[in-house]
C-alpha positions in Angstrom: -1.6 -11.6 -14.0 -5.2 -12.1 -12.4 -4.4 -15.7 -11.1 -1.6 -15.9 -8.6 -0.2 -19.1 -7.0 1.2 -18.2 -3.2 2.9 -20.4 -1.3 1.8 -19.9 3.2 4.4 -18.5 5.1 5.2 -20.4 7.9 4.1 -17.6 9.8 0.3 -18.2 8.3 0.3 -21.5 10.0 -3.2 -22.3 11.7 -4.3 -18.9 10.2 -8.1 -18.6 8.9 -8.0 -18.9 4.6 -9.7 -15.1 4.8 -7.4 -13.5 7.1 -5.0 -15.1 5.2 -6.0 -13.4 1.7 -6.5 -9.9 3.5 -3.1 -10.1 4.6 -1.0 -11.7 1.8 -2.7 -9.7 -0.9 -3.8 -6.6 1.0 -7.1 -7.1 0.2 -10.8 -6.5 2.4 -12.1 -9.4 4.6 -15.8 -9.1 2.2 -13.5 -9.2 -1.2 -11.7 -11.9 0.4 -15.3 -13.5 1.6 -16.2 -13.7 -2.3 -13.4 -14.6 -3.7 -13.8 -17.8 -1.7 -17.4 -17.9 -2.1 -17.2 -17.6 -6.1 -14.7 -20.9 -5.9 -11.8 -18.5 -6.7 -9.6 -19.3 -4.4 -8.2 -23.1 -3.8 -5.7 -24.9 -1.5 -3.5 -27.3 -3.1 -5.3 -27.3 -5.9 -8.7 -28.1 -3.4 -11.7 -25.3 -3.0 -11.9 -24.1 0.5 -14.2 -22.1 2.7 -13.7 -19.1 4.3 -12.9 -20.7 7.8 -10.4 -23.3 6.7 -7.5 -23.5 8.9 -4.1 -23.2 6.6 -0.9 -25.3 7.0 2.6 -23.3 5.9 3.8 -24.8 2.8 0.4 -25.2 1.3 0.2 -23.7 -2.3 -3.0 -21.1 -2.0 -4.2 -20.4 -5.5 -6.4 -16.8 -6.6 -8.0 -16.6 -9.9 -8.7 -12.3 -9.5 -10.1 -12.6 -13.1 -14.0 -11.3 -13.2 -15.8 -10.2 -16.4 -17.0 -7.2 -14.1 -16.0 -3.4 -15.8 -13.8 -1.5 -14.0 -15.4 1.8 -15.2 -15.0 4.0 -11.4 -18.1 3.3 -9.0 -19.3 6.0 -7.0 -19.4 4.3 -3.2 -18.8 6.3 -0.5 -15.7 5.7 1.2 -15.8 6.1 5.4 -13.0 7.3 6.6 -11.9 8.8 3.9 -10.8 12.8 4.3 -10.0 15.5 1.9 -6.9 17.3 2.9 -6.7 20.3 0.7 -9.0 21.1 -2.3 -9.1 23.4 -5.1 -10.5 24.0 -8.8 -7.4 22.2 -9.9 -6.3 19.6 -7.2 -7.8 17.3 -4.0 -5.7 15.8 -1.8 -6.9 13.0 0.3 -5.8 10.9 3.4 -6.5 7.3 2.1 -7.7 4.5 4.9 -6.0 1.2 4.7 -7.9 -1.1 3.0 -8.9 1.2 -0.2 -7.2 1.4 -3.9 -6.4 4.2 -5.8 -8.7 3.7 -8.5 -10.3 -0.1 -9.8 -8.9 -2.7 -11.5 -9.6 -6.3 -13.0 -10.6 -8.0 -9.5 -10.8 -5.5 -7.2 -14.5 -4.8 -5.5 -13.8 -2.9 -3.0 -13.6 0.8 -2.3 -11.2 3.1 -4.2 -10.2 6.5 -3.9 -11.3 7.5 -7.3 -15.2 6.1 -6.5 -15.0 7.9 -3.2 -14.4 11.4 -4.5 -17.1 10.8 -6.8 -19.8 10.0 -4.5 -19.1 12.8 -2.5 -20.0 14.9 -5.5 -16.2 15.7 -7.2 -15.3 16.7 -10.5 -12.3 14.6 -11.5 -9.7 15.4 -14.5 -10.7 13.1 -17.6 -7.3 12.5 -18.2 -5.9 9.0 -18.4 -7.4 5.7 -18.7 -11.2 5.4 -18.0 -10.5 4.0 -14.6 -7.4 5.8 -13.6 -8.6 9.4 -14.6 -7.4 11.7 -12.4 -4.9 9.8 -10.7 -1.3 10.9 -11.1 0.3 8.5 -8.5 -0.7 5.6 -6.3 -0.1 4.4 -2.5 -1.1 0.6 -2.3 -4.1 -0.8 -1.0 -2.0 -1.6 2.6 -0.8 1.6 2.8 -2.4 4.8 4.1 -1.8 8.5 3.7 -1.7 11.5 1.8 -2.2 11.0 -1.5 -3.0 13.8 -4.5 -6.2 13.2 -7.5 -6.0 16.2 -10.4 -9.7 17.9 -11.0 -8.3 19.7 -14.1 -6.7 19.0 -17.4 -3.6 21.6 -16.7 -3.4 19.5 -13.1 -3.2 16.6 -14.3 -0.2 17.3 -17.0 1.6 19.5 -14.1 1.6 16.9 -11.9 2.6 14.3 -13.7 5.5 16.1 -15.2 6.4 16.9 -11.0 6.0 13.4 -10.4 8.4 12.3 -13.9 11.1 15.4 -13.1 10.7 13.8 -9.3 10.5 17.5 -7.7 7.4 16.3 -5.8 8.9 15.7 -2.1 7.1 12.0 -0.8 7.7 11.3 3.1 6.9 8.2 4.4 7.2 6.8 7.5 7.6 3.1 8.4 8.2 0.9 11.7 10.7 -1.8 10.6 12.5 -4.7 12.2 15.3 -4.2 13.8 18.0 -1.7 13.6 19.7 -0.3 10.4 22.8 0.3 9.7 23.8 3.1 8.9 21.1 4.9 11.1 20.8 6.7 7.7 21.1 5.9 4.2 20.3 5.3 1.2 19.2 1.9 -1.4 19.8 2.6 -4.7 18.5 -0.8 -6.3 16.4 -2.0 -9.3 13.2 -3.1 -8.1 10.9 -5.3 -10.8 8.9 -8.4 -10.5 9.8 -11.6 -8.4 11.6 -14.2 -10.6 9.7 -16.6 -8.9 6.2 -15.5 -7.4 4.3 -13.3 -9.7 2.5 -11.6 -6.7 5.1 -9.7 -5.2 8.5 -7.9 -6.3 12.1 -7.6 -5.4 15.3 -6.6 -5.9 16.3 -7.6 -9.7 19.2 -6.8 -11.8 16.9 -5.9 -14.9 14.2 -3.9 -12.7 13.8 -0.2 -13.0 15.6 2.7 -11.5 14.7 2.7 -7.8 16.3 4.9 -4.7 14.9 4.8 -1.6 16.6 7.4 1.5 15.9 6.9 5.0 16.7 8.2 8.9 16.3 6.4 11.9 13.6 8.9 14.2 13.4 6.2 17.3 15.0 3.0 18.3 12.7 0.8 20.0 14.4 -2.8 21.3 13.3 -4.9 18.7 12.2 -2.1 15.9 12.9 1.4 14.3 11.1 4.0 13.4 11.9 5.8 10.1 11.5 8.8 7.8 11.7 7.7 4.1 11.9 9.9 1.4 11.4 8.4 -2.4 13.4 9.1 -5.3 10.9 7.1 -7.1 8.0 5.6 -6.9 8.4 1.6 -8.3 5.4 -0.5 -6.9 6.1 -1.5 -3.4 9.3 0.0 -3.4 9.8 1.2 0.1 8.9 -2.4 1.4 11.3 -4.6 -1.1 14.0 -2.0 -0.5 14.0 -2.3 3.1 13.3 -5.8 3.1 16.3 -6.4 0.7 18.5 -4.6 4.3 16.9 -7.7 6.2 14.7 -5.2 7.9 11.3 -5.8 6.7 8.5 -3.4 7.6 6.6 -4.5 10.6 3.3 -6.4 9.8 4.7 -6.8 6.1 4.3 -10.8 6.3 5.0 -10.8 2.3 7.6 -9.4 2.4 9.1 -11.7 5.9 8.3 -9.8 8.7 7.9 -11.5 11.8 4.0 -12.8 12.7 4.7 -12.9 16.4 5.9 -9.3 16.1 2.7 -8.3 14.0 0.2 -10.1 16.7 1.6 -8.0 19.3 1.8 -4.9 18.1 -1.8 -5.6 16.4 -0.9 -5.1 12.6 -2.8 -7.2 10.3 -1.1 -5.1 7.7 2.7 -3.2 7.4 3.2 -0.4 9.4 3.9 2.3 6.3 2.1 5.7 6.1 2.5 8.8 3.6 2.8 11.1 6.4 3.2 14.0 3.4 3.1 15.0 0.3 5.2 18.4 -1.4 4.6 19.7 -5.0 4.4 22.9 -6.9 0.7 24.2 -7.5 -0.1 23.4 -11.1 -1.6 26.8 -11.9 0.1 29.4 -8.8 3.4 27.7 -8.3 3.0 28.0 -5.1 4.7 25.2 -2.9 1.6 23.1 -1.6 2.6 21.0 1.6 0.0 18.7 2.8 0.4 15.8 6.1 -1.4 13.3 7.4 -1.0 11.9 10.8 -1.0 8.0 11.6 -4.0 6.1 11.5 -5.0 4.6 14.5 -3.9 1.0 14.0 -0.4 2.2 13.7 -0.4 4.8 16.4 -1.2 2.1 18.8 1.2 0.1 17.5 3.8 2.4 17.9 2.7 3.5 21.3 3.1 -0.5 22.2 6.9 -0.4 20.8 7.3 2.5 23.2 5.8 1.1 26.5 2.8 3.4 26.4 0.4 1.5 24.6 -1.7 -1.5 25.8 -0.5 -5.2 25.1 
């Protein structure tokens, strides 16, 4: 749906209406700038500037309609890298802050108008806007993440990616301590019964399993290794939400704001740290990795006493 009614979190109290938007929805401070600007977004039903202080409870409104295309843009995409390239496939580390490929409402940078500015031939496979694209890591998340150049590419990988023999790691500070240390969620994960902008465990959802391994204990968080079974849209944060340990900075999904604001995060702490899959053309096992941005490395350095804060 391209308008979403949200209700503030009490941990958005006194929180600026643009930081607001960049956290709830994952979205840039600019896009969240003209959102506002446009008269997209309202509070209780009210328009609202940029620099409005919000009260928990309020009901923040976004119309993400436009009658913009979403035909891919070429735009340059900093800090963007390209992991491992061939004839057939590219793999990049995403930044936070970009989408795979557009969509109704989204302005800002994408993966897909990335590779093109910087002169890559993508498959033409798939919709217009998603061509190429064979899976997606949200706009919050960063990492590894693989585009197909070629025709045979793009069916091989998205037969890996159906048949699950691609191997997806994540890794993810959550809060709290699980237990097991290790485990796994095997729930259905499908759209919120009542807020259209998020998801959640849901008896008619689809397939979803989710394994993970505690790597460090920290007093008040964990770190983790995940590996997905699946890949449902925001899976790895509704599944560990759903254990009452919600990934850190993942304020949609209940994480603790006074948690986030000391460790820095104005987003959750999830990465694709790597990404397995059979070559579409050698066979050959192809294993790329990414390390942590640096928003999350200093967060993590600050749950370990090393960082400053």
């Amino acid at each position: 749906m391209s308008v979403r009614s949200i209700p503030i979190p009490e941990g958005l109290e006194g929180e600026r209406l643009d930081v607001a938007l960049t956290r709830l929805l994952g979205l840039s401070r600019s896009r969240a700038a003209d959102l506002i600007e446009r008269g997209g977004v309202e509070v209780d039903g009210r328009g609202a500037a940029k620099s409005d202080r919000l009260s928990a409870g309020a009901m923040l409104t976004v119309d993400l309609s436009e009658p913009e295309s979403v035909i891919p843009v070429s735009e340059p995409v900093p800090g963007m890298r390209v992991l491992f390239d061939d004839d057939d496939v590219v793999v990049v580390d995403k930044p936070v802050g970009v989408a795979a490929h557009p969509s109704p409402g989204w302005t800002g940078p994408t993966v897909i108008g990335g590779l093109a500015a910087a002169g890559y031939r993508i498959s033409t496979s798939g919709a217009a806007e998603r061509q190429g694209i064979v899976h997606r890591l949200d706009v919050g998340t960063s990492g590894v993440m693989a585009v197909a150049k070629s025709e045979r590419a793009y069916t091989s990988l998205k037969s890996q990616f159906r048949d699950r023999t691609v191997e997806k790691v994540y890794h993810a500070v959550v809060q709290g301590h699980c237990d097991p240390l290790s485990g796994t969620v095997d729930a259905p994960v499908g759209r919120h019964p009542q807020h259209d902008y998020k998801w959640a465990v849901v008896s008619d959802g689809k397939p979803s399993v989710t394994h993970y391994d505690t790597l460090e204990a920290f007093p008040h968080a964990s770190l983790l290794e995940i590996h997905l079974e699946t890949g449902r849209t925001h899976q790895i944060r509704v599944h560990m939400a759903a254990l009452r340990h919600p990934c850190a900075g993942d304020l949609m999904y209940g994480a603790d704001p006074e948690l986030a604001r000391r460790l820095g995060l104005t987003r959750q702490w999830l990465h694709a740290v790597s990404l397995a899959f059979d070559h579409p053309v050698t066979g050959e096992r192809i294993v790329v990795s990414s390390p942590y941005p640096e928003d999350l490395r200093t967060a993590l350095e600050r749950l370990r006493g090393t960082g400053p804060g």
